[in-house]
C-alpha positions as a Python dict, from the first residue, in 0.01 Angstrom:
ca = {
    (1, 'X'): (0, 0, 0),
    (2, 'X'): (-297, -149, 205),
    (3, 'X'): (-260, -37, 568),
    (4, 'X'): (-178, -338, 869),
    (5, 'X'): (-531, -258, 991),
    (6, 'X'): (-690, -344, 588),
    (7, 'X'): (-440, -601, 574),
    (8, 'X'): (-566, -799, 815),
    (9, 'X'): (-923, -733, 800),
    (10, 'X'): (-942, -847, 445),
    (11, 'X'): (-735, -1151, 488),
    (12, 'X'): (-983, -1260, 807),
    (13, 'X'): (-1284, -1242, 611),
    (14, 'X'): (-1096, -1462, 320),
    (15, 'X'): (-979, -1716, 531),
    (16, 'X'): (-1220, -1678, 881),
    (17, 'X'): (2428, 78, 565),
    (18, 'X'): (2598, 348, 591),
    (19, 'X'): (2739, 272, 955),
    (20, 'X'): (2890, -5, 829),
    (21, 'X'): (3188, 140, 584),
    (22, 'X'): (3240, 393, 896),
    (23, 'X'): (3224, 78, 1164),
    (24, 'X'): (3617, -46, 1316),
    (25, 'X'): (3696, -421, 1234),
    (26, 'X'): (3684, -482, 1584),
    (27, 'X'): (3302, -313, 1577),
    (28, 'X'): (3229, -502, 1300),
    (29, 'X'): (3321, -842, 1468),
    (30, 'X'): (3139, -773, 1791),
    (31, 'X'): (2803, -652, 1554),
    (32, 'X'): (2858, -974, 1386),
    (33, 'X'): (2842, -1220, 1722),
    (34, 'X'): (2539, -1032, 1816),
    (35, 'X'): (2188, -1142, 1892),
    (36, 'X'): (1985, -1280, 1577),
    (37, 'X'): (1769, -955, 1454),
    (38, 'X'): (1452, -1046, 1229),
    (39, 'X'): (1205, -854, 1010),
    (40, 'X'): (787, -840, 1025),
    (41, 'X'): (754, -975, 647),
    (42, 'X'): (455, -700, 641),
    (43, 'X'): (704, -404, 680),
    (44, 'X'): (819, -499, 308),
    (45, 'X'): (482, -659, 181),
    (46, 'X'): (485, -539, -144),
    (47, 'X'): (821, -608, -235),
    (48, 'X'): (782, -976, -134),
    (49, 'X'): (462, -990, -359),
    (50, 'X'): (669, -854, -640),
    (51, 'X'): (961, -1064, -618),
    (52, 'X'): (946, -1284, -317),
    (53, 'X'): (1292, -1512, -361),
    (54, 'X'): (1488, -1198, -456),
    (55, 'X'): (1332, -977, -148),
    (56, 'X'): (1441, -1244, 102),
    (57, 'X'): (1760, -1283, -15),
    (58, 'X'): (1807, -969, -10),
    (59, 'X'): (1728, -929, 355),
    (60, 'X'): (1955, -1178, 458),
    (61, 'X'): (2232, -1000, 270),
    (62, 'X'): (2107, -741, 439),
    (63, 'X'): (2220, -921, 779),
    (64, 'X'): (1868, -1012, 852),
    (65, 'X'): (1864, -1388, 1004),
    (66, 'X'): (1477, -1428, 1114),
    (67, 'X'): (1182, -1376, 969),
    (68, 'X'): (866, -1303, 1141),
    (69, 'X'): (597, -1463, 896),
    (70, 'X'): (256, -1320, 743),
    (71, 'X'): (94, -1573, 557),
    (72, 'X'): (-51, -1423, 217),
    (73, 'X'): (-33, -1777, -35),
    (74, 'X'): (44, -2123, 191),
    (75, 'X'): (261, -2192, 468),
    (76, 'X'): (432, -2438, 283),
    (77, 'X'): (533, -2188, 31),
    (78, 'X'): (686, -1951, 262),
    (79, 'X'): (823, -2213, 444),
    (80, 'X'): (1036, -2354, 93),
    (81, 'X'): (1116, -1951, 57),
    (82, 'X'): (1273, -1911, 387),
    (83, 'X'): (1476, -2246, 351),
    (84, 'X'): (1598, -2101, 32),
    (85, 'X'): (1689, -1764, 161),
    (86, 'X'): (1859, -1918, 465),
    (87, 'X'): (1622, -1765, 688),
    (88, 'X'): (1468, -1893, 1028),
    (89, 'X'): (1096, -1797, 1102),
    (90, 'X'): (1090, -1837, 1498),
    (91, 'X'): (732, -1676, 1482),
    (92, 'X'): (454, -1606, 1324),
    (93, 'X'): (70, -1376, 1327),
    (94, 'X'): (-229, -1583, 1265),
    (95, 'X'): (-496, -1308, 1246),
    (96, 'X'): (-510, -1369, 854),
    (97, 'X'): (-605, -1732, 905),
    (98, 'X'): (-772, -1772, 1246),
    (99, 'X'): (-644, -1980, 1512),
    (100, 'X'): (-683, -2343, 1408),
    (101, 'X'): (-542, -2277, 1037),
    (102, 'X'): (-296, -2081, 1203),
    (103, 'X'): (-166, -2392, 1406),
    (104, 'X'): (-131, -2581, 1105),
    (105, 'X'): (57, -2331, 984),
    (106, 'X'): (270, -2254, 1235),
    (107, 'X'): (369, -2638, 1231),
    (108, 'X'): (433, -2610, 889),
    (109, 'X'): (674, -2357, 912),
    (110, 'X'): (778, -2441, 1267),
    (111, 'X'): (748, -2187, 1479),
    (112, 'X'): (786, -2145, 1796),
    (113, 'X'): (584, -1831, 1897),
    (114, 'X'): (201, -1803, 1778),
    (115, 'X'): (126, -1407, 1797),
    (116, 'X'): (-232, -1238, 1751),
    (117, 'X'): (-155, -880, 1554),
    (118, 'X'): (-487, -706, 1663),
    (119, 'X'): (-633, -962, 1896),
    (120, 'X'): (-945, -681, 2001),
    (121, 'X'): (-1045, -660, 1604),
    (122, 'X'): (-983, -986, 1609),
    (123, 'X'): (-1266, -1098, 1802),
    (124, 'X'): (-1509, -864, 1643),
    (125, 'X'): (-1437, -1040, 1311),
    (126, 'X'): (-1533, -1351, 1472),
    (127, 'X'): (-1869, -1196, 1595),
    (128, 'X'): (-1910, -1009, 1253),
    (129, 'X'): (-1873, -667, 1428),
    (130, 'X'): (-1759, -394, 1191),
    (131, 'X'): (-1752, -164, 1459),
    (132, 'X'): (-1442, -48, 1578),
    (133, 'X'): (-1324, -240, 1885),
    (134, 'X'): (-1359, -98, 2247),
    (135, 'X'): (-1100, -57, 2494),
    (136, 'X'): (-1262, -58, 2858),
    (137, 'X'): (-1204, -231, 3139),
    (138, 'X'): (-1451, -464, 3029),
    (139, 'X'): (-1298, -492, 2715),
    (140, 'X'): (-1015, -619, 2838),
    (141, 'X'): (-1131, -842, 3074),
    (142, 'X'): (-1280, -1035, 2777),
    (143, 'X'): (-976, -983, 2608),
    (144, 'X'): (-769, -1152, 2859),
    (145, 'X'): (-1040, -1437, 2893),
    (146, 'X'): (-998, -1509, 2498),
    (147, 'X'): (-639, -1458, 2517),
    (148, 'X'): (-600, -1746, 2781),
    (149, 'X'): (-811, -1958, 2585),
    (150, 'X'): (-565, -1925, 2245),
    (151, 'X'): (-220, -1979, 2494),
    (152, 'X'): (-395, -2310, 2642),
    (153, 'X'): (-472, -2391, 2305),
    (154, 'X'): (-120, -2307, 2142),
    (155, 'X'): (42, -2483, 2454),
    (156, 'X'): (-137, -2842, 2347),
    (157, 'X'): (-21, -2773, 2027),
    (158, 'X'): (328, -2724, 2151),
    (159, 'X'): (339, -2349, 2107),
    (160, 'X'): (363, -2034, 2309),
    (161, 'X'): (105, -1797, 2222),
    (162, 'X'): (200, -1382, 2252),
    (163, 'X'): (19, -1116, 2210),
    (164, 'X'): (120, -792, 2043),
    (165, 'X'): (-2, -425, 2097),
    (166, 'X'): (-89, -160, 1926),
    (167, 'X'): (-107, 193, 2073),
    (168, 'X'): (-484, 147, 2189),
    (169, 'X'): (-431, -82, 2469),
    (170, 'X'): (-284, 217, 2674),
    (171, 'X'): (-607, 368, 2706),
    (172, 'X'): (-675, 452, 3038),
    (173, 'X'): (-946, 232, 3229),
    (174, 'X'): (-935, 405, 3543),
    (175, 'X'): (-796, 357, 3928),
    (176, 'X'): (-453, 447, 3712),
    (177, 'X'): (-474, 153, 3513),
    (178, 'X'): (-481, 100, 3123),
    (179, 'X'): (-663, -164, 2902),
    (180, 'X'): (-305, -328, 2893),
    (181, 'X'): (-270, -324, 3303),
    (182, 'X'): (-545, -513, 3322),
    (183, 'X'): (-495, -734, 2996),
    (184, 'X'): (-110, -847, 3181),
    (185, 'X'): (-295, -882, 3541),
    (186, 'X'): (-606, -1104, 3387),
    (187, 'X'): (-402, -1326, 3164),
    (188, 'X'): (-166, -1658, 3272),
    (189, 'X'): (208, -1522, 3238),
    (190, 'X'): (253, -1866, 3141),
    (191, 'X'): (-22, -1934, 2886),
    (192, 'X'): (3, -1537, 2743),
    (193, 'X'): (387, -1380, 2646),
    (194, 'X'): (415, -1028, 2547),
    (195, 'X'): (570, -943, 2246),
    (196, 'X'): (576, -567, 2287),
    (197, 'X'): (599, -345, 1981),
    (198, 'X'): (787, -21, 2122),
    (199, 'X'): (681, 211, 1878),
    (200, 'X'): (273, 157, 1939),
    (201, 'X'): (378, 188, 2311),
    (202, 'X'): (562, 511, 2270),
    (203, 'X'): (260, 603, 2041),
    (204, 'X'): (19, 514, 2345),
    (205, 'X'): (237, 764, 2566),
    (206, 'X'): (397, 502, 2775),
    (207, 'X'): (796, 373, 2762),
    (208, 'X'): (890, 102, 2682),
    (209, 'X'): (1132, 49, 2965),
    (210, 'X'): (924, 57, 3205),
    (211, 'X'): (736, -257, 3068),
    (212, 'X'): (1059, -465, 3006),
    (213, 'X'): (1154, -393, 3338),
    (214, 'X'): (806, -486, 3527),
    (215, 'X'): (748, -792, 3327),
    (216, 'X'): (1091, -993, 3301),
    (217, 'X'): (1079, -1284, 3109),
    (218, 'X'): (722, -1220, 2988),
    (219, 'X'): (817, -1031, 2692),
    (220, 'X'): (1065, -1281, 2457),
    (221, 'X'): (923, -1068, 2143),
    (222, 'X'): (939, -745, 2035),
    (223, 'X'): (898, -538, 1767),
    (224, 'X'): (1173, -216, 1704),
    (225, 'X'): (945, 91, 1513),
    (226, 'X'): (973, 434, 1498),
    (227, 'X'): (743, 753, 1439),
    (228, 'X'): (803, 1074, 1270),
    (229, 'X'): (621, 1309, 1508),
    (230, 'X'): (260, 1308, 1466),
    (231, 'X'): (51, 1590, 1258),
    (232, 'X'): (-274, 1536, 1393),
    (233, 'X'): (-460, 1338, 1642),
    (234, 'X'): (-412, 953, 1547),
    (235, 'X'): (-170, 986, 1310),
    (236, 'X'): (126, 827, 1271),
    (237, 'X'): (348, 828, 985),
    (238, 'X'): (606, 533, 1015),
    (239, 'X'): (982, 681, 1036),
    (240, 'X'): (1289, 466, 966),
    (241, 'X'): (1455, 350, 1301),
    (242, 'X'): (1686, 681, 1410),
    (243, 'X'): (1475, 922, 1235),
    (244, 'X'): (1183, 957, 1447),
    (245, 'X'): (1082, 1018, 1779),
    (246, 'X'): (1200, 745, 1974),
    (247, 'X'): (1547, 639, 2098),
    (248, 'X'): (1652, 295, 2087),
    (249, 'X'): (1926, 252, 2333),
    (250, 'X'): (1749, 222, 2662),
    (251, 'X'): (1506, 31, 2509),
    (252, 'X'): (1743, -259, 2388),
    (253, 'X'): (1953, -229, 2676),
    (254, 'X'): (1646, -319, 2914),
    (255, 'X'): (1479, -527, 2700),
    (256, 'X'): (1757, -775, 2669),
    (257, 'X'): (1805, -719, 3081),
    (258, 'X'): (1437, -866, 3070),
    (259, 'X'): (1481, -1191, 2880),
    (260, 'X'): (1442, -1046, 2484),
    (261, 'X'): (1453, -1395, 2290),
    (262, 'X'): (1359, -1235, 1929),
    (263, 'X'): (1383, -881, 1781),
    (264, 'X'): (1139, -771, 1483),
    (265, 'X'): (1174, -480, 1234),
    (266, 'X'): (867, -321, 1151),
    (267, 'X'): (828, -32, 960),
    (268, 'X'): (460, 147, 917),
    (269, 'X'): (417, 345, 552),
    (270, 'X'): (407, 525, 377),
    (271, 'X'): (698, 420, 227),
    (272, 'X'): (743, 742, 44),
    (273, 'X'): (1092, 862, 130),
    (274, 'X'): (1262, 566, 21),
    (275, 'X'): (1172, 198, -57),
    (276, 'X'): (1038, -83, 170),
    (277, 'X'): (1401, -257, 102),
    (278, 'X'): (1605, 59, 166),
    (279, 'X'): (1441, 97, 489),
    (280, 'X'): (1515, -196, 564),
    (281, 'X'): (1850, -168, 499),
    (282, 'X'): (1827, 169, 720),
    (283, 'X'): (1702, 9, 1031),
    (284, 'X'): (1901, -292, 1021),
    (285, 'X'): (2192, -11, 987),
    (286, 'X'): (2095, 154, 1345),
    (287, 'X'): (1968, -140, 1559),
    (288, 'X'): (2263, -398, 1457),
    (289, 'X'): (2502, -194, 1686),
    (290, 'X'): (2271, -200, 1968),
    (291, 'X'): (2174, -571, 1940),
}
């Protein structure tokens, strides 16, 4: 299993429930009429390679209702998939095709959010830099200028553009501030969303609270992932949601106090305690009740 990081750096340079037979009827109901909850197709890559019908049907027996897409064959293949499964796809990371291909796609499978994964190695792809990217307060400043210049572009294509984090961007940049202070102050709130992925920010030593609460209605995506506690400096094995080190419950509570539109499952590997599918299964298990 390729890591998010190989993932996308390879697909750049190719295209530039348990709780539920415990749960009361009336519990059961109110989980039912609850928010839609999606899945990052990454988190179960390799299953959907395998078997890609099967795998998203099974999610939506799961209970899963969105998909947010990956594209690893055509849009228009993914797109027939998801109709099939009975799945929406409200969103969607372009980093494996590059921003005008990632339009097109986007169209095809008609999205409505247009989200960079690693916008920083992003734009050292583009300048063929196989450095690792830097995260200074210059850094982000250029950042920020780039990421304006994809939201106006996603916003004449009739898209909003968001970016998501990872746990670098809450490096500190000094005066108090981190790369991602000064990403959210040098960006146009209307041209640049958020979607915040909780378990990079709980990675970078920040909460997640506190950004939901700062930033309502900037952040309409997010992404729900857990860590078991780390081993060693800049590690971070990926834990099934309610296994790992970070509690969900304030998090949803202010998140959808903020203006959360769309919530994402992601899982990191390795996937060795149980499968991509069962883990699945897992998280949809804790975060249903607190959706």
């Amino acid at each position: 299993m390729m890591t998010r990081r190989q993932f996308l750096a390879r697909s750049a340079l190719l295209g530039g429930a348990a709780w539920l037979a415990a749960a009361s009827p009336g519990r059961l109901l109110a989980a039912a009429a609850g928010k839609p909850l999606g899945i990052q197709l990454y988190m179960v890559l390799k299953a959907y390679q395998d078997d890609p019908n099967g795998t998203l049907k099974t999610l939506k027996s799961i209970g899963y209702s969105e998909i947010e897409a990956i594209i690893t064959s055509t849009a228009k293949t993914l797109r027939d998939q998801l109709n099939e499964a009975g799945l929406a796809c409200p969103s969607m990371h372009f980093d494996s095709l590059g921003v005008d291909a990632g339009l097109e796609a986007a169209h095809t499978l008609g999205t409505s959010y247009f989200v960079s994964s690693m916008l920083p190695a992003y734009m050292a792809k583009l300048k063929g830099d196989k450095s690792e990217p830097g995260y200074t307060r210059d850094d982000a400043k250029r950042t920020a200028e780039f990421a304006n210049q994809i939201g106006e572009k996603a916003k004449k294509a009739g898209l909003q553009y968001a970016y998501h984090n990872h746990h670098h961007e809450f490096t500190e940049v000094g005066n108090g501030q981190t790369f991602y202070d000064v990403l959210l102050s040098e960006t146009d709130a209307s041209l640049v969303k958020l979607e915040l992925d909780c378990g990079w920010v709980h990675a970078g030593g920040k909460n997640p609270v506190d950004y939901f609460k700062a930033y309502p209605g900037r952040i309409p995506l997010m992404h729900a992932k857990d860590f078991l506690a780390s081993p060693a400096p800049n590690q971070f094995p990926g834990a099934e949601l309610g296994r790992g080190t970070v509690d969900y419950r304030p998090i949803m509570a202010a998140a959808d106090a903020s203006g959360l539109r769309h919530c994402f499952v992601e899982q990191e590997g390795p996937f060795s305690r149980v499968s991509q599918l069962e883990a699945a299964r897992i998280d949809y298990a804790y975060l249903r009740p607190l959706r």
